[in-house]
Backbone bond lengths (Angstrom), bond angles and torsions (degrees), N, CA, C in turn:
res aa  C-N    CA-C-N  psi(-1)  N-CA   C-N-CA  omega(-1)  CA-C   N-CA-C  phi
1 X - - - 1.455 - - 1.530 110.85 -
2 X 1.214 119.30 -53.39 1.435 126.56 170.80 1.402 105.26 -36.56
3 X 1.452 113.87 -75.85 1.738 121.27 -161.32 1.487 100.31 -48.00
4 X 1.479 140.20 -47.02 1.295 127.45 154.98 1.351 128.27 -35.08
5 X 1.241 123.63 -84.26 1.431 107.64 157.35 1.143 143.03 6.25
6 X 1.581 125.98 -59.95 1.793 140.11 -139.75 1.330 68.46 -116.55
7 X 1.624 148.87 -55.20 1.384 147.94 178.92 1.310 91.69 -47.20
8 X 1.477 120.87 -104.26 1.080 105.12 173.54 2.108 141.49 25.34
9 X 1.653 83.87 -82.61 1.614 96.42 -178.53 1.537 112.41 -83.25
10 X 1.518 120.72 -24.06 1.554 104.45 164.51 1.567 105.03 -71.59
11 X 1.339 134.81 -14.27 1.497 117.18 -177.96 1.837 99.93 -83.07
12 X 1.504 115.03 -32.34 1.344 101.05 157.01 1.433 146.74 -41.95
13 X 1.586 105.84 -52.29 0.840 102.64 150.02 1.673 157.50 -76.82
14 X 1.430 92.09 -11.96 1.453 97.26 141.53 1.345 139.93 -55.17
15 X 1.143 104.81 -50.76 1.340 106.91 168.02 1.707 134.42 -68.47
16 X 1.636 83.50 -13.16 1.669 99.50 173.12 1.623 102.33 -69.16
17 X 1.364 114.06 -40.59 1.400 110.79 -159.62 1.913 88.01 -82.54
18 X 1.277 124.59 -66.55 1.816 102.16 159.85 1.501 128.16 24.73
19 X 1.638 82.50 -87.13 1.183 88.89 -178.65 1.508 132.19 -105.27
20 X 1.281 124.94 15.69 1.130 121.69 156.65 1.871 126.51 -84.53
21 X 1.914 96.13 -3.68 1.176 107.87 178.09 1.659 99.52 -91.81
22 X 0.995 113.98 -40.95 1.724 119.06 179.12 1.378 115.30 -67.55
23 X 1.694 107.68 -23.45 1.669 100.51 165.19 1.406 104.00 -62.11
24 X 1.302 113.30 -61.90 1.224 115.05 -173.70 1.187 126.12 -48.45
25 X 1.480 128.02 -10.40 1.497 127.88 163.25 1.643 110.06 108.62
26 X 1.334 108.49 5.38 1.647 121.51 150.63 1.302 128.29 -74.94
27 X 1.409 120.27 129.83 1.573 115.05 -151.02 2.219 68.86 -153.33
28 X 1.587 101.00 123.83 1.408 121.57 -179.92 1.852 85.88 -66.05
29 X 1.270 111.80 -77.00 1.705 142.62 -148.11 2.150 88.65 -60.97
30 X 1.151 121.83 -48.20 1.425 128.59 -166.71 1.631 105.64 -77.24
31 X 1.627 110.74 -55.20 1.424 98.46 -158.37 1.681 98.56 -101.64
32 X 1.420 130.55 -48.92 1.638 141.20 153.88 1.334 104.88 -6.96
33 X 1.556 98.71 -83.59 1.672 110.08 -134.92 1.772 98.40 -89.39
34 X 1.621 105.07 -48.12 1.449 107.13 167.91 1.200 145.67 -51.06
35 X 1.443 98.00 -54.82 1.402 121.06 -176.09 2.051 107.42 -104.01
36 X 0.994 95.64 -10.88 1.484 97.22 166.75 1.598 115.19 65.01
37 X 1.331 102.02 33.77 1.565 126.22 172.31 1.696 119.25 -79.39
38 X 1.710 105.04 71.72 1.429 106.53 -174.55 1.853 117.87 -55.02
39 X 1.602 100.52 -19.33 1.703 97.75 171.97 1.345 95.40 -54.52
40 X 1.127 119.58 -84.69 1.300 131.13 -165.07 1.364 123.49 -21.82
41 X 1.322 115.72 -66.99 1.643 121.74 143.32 1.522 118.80 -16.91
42 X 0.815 96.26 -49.57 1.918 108.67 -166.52 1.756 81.95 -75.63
43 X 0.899 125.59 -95.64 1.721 122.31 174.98 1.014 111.73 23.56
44 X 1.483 112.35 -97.95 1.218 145.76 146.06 1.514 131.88 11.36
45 X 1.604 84.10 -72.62 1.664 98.82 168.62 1.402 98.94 -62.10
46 X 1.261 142.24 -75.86 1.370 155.74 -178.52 1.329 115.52 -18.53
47 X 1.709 117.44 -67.00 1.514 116.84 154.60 1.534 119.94 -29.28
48 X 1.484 107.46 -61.03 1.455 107.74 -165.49 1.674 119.46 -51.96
49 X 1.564 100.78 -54.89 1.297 106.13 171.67 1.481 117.21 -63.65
50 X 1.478 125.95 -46.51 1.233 114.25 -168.58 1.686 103.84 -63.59
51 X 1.461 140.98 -37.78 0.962 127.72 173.14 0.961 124.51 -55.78
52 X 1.611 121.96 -48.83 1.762 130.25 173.43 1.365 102.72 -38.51
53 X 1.149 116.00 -56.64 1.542 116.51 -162.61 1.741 107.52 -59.33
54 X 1.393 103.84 -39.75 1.415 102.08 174.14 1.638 119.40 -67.81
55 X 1.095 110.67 -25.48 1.535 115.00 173.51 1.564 120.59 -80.67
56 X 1.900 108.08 -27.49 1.324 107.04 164.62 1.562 123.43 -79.67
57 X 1.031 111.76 -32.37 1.818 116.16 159.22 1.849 117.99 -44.41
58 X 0.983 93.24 -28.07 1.504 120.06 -171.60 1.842 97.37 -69.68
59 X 0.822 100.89 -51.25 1.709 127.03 -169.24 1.646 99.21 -76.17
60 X 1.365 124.87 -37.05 1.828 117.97 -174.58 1.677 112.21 -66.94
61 X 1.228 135.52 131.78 1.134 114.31 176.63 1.289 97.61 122.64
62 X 1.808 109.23 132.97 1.598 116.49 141.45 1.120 149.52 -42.05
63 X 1.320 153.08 106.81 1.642 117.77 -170.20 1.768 75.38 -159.70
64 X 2.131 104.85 171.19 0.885 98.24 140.06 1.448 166.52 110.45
65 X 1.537 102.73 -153.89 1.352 134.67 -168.34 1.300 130.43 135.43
66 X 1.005 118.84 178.97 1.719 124.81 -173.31 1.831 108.59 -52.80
67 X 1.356 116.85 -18.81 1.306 104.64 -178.65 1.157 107.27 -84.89
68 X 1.459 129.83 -39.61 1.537 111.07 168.34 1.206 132.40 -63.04
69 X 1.189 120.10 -8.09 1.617 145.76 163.56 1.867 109.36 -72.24
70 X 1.189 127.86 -44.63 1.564 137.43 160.39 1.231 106.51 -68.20
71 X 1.371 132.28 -40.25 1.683 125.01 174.73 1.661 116.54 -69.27
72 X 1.351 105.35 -57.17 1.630 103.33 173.27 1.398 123.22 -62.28
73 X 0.962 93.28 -28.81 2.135 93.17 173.05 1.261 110.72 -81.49
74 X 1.460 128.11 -30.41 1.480 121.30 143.67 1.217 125.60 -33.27
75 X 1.339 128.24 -75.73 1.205 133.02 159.57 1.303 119.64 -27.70
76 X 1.135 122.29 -41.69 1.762 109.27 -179.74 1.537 118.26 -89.64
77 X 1.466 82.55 -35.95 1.771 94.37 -169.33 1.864 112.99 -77.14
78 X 1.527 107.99 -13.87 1.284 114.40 164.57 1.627 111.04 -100.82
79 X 0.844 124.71 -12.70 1.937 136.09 169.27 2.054 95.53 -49.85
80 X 1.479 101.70 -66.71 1.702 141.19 -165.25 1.776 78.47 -57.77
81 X 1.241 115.01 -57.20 1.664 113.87 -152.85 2.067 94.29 -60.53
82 X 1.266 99.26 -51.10 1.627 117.70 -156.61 1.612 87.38 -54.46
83 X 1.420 105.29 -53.40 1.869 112.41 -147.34 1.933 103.32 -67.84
84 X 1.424 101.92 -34.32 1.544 113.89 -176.95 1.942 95.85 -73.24
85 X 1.557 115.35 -64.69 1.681 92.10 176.60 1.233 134.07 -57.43
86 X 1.456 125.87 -13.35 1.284 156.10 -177.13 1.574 89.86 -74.88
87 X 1.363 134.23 -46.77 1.396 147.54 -161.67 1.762 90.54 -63.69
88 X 1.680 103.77 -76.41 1.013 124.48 -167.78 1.629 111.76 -27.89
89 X 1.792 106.64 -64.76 1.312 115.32 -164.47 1.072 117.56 -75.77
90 X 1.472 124.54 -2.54 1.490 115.22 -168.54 1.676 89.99 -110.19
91 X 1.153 129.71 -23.97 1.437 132.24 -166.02 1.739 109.40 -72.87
92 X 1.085 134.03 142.04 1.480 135.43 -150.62 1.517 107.82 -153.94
93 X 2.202 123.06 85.29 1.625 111.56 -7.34 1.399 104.71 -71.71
94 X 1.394 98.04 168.08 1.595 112.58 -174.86 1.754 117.50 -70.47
95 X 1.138 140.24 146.43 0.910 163.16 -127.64 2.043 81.94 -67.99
96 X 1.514 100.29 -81.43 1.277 119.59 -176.88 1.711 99.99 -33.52
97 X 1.115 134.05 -39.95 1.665 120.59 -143.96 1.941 70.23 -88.32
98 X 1.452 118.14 -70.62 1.689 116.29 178.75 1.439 108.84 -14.31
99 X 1.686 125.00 -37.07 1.515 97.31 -155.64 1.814 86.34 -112.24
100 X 1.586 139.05 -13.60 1.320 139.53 -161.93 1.142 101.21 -92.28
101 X 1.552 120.55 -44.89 1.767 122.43 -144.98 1.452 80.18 -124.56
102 X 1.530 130.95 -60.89 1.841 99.27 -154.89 2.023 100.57 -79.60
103 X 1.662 111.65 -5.45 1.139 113.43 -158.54 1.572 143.36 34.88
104 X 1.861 93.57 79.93 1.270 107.76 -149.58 1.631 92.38 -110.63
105 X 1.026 105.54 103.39 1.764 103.45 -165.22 1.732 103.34 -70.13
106 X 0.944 87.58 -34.96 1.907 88.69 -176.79 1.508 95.00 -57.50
107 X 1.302 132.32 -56.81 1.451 143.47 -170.14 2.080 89.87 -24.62
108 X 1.410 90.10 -48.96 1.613 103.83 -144.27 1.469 97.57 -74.97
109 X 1.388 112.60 -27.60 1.753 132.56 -170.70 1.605 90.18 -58.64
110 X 1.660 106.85 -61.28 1.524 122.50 -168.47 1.610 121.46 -45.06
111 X 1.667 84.58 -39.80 1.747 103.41 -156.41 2.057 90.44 -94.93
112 X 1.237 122.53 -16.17 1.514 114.67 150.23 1.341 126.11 -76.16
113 X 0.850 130.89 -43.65 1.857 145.23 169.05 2.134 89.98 -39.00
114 X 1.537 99.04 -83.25 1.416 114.05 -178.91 1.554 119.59 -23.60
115 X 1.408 109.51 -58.52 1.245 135.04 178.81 1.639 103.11 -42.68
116 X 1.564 122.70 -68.65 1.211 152.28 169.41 0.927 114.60 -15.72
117 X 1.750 103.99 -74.33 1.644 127.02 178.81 2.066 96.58 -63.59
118 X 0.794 132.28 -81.41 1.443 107.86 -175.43 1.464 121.58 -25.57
119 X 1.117 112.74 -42.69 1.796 126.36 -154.06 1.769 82.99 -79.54
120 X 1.183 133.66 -1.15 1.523 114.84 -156.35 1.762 79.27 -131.97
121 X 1.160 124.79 -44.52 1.433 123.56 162.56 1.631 141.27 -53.24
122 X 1.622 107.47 -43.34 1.266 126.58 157.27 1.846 125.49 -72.05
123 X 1.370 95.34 -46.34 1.589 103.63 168.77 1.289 121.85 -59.15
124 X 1.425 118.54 -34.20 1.877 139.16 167.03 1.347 102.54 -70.55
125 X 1.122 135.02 -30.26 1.194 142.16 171.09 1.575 123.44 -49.44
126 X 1.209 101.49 -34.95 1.785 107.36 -151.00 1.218 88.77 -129.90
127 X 1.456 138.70 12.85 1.576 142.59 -177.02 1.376 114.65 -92.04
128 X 1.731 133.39 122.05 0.979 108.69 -168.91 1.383 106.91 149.34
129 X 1.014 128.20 158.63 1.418 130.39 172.38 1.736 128.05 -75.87
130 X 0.800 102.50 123.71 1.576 129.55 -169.89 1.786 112.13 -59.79
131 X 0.948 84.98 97.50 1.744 102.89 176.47 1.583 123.00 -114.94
132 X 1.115 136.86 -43.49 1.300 139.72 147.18 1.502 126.72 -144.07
133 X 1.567 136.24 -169.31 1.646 121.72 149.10 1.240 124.52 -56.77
134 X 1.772 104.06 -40.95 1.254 114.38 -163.24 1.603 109.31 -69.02
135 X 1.585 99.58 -33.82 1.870 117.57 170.06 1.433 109.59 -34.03
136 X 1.619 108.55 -56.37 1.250 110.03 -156.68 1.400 120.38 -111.72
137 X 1.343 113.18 1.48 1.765 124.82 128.56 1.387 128.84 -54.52
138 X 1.286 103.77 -36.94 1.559 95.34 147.72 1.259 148.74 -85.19
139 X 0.940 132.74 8.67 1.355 156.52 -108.64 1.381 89.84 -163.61
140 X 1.334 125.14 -42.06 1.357 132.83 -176.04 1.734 115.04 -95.28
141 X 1.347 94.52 -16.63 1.634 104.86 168.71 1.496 106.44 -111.46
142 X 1.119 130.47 -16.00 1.295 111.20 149.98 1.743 148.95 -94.02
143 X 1.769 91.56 -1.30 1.175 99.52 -160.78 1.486 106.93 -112.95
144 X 1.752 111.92 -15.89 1.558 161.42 -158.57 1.698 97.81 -96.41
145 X 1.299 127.39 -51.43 1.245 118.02 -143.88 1.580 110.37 -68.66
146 X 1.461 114.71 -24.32 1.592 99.58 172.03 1.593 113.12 -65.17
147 X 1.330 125.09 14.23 1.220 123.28 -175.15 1.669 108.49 -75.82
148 X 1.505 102.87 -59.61 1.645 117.24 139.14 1.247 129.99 13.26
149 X 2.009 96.36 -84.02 0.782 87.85 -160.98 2.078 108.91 -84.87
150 X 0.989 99.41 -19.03 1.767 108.94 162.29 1.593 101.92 -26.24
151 X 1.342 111.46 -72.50 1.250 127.07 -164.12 1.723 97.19 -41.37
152 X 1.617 106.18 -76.80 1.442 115.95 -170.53 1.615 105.38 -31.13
153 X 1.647 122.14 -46.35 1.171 99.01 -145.28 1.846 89.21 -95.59
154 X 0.971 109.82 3.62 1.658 101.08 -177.28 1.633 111.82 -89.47
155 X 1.633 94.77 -18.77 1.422 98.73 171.46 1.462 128.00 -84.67
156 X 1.345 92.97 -1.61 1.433 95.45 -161.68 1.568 95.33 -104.86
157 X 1.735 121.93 -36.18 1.229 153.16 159.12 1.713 95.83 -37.68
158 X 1.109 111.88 -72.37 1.350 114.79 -177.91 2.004 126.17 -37.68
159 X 1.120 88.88 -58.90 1.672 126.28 164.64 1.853 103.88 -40.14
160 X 1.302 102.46 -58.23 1.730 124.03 -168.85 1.637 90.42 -60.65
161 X 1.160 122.52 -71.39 1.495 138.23 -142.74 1.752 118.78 -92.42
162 X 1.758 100.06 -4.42 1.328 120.00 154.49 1.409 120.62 -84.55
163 X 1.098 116.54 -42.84 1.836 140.28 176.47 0.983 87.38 -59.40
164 X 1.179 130.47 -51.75 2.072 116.81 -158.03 1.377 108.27 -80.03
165 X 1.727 124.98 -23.21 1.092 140.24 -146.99 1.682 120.00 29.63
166 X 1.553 110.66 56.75 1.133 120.76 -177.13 1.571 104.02 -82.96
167 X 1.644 95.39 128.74 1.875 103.74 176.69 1.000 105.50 -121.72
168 X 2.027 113.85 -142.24 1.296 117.14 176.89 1.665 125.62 63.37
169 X 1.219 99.61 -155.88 1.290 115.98 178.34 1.345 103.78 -100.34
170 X 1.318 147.53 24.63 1.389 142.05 168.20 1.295 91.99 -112.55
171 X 1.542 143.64 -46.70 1.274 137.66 171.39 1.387 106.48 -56.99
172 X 1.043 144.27 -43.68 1.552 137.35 -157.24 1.784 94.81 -89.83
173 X 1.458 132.21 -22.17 1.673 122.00 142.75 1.158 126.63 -78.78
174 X 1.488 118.07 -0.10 1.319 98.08 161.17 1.435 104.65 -115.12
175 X 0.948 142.29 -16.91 1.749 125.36 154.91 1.962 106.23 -49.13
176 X 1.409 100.79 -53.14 1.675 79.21 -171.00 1.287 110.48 -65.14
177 X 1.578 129.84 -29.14 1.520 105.54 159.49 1.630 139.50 -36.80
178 X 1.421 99.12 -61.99 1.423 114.35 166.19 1.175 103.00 -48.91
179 X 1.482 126.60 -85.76 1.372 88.54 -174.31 1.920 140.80 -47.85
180 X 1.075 117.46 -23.21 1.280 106.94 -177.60 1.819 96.17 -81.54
181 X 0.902 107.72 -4.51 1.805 97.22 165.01 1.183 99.58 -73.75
182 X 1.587 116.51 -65.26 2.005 115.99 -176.47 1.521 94.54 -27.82
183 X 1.366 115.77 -78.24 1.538 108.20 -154.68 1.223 109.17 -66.53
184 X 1.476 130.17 -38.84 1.583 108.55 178.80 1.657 132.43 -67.26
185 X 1.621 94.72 -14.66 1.513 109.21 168.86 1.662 110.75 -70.24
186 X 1.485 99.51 -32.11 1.900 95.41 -170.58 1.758 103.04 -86.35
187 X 1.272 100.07 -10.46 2.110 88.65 -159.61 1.504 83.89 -94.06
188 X 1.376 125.65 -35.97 1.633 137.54 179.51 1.524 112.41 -39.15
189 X 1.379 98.41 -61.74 1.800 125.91 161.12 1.166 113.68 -39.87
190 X 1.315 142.03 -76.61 0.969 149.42 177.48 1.747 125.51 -71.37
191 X 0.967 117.47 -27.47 1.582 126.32 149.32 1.660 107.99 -56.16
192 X 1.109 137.09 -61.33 1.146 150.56 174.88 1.624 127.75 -45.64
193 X 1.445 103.88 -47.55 1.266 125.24 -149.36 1.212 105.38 -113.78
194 X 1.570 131.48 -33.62 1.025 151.66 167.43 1.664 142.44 -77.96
């Protein structure tokens, strides 16, 4: 009965990440496969994993039963949901229109890396043995908060690297930098902290 369940809620959360990428105006089958929009792809991919990861963090740890396993992956996997629309609206154009409409594949390189580093930050977050809600609300604000600061600097990163209208092949080294900062800042974190 269990193994259904935890099946179950990682296909939820798959589908959480789905569709919080399709709100956003990412379509795998439309912009990927059709139109041959490797940002987009990269997106995509990025959502998927960064959520999984939050749902498998969810999964480390004693507790229980399956409901504290559906509560903590809430917590991360809606943390990941907030911080990425939070991305969207504050970004000026927004992240999504950069990688759909001007088709800025690096955009998409960036916004997978990003994705990643949360999913490896939030998922580390909520890992752990099961002591109360209130436990693991904290746990999620203390263990969570470089998630934050990810956000701040990608937004602010974002902001920087539109203004300059930097392309080419100098943008696609400096997204893969940034991103390998996202991830070396989140695995750093969690190696460290954990």
């Amino acid at each position: 009965m269990y193994v259904y369940v935890y099946f179950s809620a990682g296909v939820l959360a798959f589908l959480a990440a789905i569709s919080c990428a399709g709100f956003l105006g990412f379509s795998f089958i439309d912009d990927a496969l059709q139109k041959g929009n490797w940002g987009s792809g990269f997106a995509l991919a990025g959502a998927t994993l960064g959520f999984m990861l939050c749902y498998a963090g969810s999964n480390i740890g004693q507790g229980p039963g399956p409901a504290v396993v559906l509560f903590c992956s809430l917590l991360s996997v809606g943390a990941l949901a907030i911080l990425w629309l939070l991305l969207e609206l504050f970004s000026s154009p927004s992240v999504s229109e950069n990688i759909t409409v001007e088709r800025e594949y690096w955009a998409g390189l960036r916004l997978f890396l990003w994705l990643l580093s949360l999913g490896i930050v939030l998922g580390s977050s909520v890992a752990g043995n099961w002591n109360s809600a209130a436990a693991a609300l904290m746990d999620l604000g203390r263990y969570g908060w470089p998630a934050i600061a990810l956000f701040v600097f990608a937004l602010v990163f974002e902001r920087i690297l539109v203004r300059k209208r930097v392309s080419g092949t100098k943008a696609l080294l400096v997204s893969l930098a940034v991103g390998v900062f996202y991830v070396g800042s989140a695995l750093a974190w969690v190696v460290g902290n954990r």
